[in-house]
N, C-alpha and C positions, 0 to 999 in steps of 0.2 A: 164526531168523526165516524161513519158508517167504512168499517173493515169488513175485504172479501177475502177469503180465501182459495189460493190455487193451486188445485189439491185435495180430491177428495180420502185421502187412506188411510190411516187409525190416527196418526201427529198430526194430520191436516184438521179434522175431525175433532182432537182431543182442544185444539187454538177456537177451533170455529165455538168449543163449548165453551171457553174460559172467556173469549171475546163478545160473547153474546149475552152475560149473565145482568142483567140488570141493568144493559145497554140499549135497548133495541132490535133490530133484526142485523143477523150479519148473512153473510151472502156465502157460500162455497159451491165453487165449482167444482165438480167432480166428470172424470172423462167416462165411467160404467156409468149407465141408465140404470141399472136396479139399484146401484147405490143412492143415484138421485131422487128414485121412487120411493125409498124405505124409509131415507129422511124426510122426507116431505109427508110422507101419508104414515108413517107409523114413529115418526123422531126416533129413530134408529139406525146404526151403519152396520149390520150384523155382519158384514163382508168383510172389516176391515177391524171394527171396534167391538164386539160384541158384549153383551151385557151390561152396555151404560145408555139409561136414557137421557134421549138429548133435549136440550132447550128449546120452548116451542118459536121462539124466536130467529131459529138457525132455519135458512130456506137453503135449499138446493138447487144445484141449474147446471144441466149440462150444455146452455148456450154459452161461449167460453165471453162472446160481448158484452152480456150482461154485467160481468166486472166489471164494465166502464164505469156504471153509474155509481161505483163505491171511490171514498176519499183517500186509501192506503189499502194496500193489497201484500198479507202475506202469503209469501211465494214458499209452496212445502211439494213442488214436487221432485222426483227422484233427482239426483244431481246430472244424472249424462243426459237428460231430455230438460233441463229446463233453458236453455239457447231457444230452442226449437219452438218451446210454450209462448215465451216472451215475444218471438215475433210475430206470434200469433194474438200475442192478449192485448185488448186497448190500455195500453199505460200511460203512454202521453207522458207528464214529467209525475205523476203520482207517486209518493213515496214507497218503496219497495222494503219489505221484512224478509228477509232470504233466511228461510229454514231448514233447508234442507244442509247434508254435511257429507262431504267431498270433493274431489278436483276433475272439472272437466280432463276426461280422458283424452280427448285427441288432442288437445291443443296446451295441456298443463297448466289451465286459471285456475285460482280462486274464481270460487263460484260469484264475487263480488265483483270481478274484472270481465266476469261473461255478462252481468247485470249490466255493466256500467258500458260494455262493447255494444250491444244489443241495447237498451233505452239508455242511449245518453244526456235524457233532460230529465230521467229519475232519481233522485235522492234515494242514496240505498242505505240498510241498515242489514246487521245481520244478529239474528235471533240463535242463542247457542248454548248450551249446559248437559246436566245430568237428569235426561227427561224422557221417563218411558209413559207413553202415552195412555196407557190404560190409568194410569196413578195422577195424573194432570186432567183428565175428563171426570172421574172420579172426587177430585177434589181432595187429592191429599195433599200434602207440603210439599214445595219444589220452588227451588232458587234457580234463576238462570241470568246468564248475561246477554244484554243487547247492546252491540256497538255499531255506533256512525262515526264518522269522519264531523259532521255536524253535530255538537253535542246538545245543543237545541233539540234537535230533531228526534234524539236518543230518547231526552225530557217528554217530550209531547208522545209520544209512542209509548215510554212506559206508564206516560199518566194513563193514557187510554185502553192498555192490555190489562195491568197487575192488577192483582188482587190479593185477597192477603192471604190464602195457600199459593199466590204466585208470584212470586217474588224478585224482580227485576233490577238487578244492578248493572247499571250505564258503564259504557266505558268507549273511548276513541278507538280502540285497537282495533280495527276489521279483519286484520288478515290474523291475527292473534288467534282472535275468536273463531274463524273460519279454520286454520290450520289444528288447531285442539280438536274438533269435532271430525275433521276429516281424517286423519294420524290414528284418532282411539281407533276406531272401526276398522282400522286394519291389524292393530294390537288385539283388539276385540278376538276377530278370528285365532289369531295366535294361542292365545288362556282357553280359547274353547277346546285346540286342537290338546291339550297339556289336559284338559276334563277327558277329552275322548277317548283320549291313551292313557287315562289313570295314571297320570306320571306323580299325582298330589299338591297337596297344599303349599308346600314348601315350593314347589315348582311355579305355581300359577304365581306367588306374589315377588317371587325373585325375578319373573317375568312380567310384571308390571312394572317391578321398578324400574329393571333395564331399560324398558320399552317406554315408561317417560324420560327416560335422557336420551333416547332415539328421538321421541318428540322435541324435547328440548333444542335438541340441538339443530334438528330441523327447524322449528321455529324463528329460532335467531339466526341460522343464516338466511333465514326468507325476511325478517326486519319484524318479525313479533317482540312483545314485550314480554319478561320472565314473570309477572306478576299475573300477567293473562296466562300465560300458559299453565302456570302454578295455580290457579284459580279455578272456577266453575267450570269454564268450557274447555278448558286442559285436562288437570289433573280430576276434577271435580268427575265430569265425566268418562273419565278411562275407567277410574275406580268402578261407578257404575258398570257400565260394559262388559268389562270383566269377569264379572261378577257372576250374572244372572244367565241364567236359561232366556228370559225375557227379552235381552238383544237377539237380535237376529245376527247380527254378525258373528257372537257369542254362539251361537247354535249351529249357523254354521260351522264353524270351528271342530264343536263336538262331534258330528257328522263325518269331518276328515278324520278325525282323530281316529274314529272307529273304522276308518278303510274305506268310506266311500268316497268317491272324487268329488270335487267340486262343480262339474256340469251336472253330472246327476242332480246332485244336490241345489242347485240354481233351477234346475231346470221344471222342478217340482212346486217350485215358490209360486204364492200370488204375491207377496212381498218381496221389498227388494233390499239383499243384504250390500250395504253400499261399497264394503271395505273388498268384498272381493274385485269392482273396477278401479276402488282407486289403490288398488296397491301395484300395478304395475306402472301408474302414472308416477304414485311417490317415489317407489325405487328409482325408476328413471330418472327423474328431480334431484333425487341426493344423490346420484353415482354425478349428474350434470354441475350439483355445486361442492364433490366432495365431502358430503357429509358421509359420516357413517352410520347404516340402519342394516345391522344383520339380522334383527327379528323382521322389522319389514322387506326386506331379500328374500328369507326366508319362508314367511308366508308368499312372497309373487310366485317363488316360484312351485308352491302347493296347488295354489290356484290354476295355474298356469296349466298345471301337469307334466311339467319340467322335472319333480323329485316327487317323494313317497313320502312319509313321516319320517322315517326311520331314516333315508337319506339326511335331513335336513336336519333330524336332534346331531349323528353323528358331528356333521357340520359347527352347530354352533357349540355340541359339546366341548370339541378339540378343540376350539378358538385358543391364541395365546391368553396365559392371564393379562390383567392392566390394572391398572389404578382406577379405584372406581369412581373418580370423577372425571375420568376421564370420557 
């Protein structure tokens, strides 16, 4: 099974190495020309991945057609432009790896129901965990989940990605897995803003907890399963996010924290922090099904430029107390 990738930027980059290892040639499209040049003529993405060399097996092509002639195409670009790629890319009913983690902004999909709107003779899967791409091109240890609707489909996709730093546990849940990856990155932001204001340690993990029963609870009104959310690409990955300088959503975060705004901040990126567009899609979502998510409110409306920091700790400082499972 010859895999393309679509998607040339560091997670695109980090699959294109793990896919290509003692496989064959795998294919990545990338939309920048020098990124195309630098893999091709020096096996390197310095733009995106810097300091891991790549498989001489990994070709590059900024013809987006040339994905046709591959058998399964993981799809790793930004979440609010991949509508846009897919109608562009020959998929025909090709199975689809949906990488990337967020919710169409204008329209409030999983990125699984833009797939499925957009090539509806694709069998889709989506690729989801605690995966910072420099550590996955590198070859250290990393568990993730991939879920299809076809668990067949899940089987055959993880025989031909895993490896054994890469470690692929199957599951049916799509919007499970979908919903965990897009949710952290906006918690992400959140722990980074609690780094940026030195509010401490105690703060940042009182706010992951929270902020997975924010997930939580978002999840199972959307029909996820608690075992997916509780697992790699839920809870698996918030922990990560949280965590590191290494997310981008996390560093944005830090950024506000310190009093810069968010366009500024955005506006300097070659990457793309994704939690700052899907957090006014989620809050929208939950005020729509009644959920409650006051760290994700909070964060929209930092992004936004709606409040300050200081506005928004006051805010969720003063909340009533509850039961905390609630």
């Amino acid at each position: 099974m010859k895999l393309g990738i679509i998607g040339g930027g560091a997670w695109g980059t980090a699959l294109a190495q793990i896919a290509s290892a003692d496989r064959g040639e795998t294919l990545i499209w990338a939309m920048e020309s020098e990124v195309v040049e630098s893999i091709n003529e020096r096996h390197e993405n310095p733009v995106f991945l810097s300091g891991v060399r790549l498989n001489d097996s990994i070709r590059a092509t900024g013809e987006l057609d040339e994905i046709g002639h591959c058998d399964a195409l993981l799809v790793v670009t930004p979440a609010q432009h991949m509508r846009g790629l897919l109608k562009q890319a020959p998929v025909a009913d090709k199975p689809l790896i949906l990488c990337a983690k967020g919710i169409e902004e204008q329209t409030g999909r999983l990125l699984h129901e833009v797939a499925m709107e957009t090539c509806p003779g694709a069998p889709v899967a989506v690729l989801s965990g605690p995966t910072f791409a420099h550590e996955v091109a590198k070859g250290l240890p990393t568990a993730v989940t991939l879920a299809a609707q076809d668990f067949r489909l899940a089987e055959q996709l993880r025989d031909r990605i895993a490896r054994p730093t890469f470690r692929i546990y199957i599951s049916d849940d799509v919007a499970g897995a979908e919903i965990g990856g897009a949710v952290k990155n906006v918690l992400a932001i959140a722990c980074g803003v609690v780094e940026g204001k030195n509010l401490g340690q105690n703060a940042r993990a009182a706010l992951i907890a929270r902020g997975f029963a924010e997930l939580r609870r978002f999840g199972l009104a959307f029909g996820a399963k608690l075992e997916t959310l509780s697992g790699l690409a839920g809870l698996g990955d918030l922990i990560l996010t949280c965590s590191s300088a290494s997310s981008r959503n996390y560093s944005l975060g830090v950024g506000i924290g310190k009093g810069r705004s968010a366009t500024e901040l955005l506006s300097n990126r070659k990457t793309v922090a994704e939690g700052a567009f899907t957090a006014p899609v989620l809050a929208r979502l939950a005020r729509e099904k009644g959920v409650d998510m006051p760290i994700v409110e909070a964060v929209d409306a930092l992004v936004s430029g709606r409040s300050n920091v200081d506005e928004v700790l006051d805010g969720l400082l003063s909340r009533p107390p509850r039961a905390e499972g609630v």
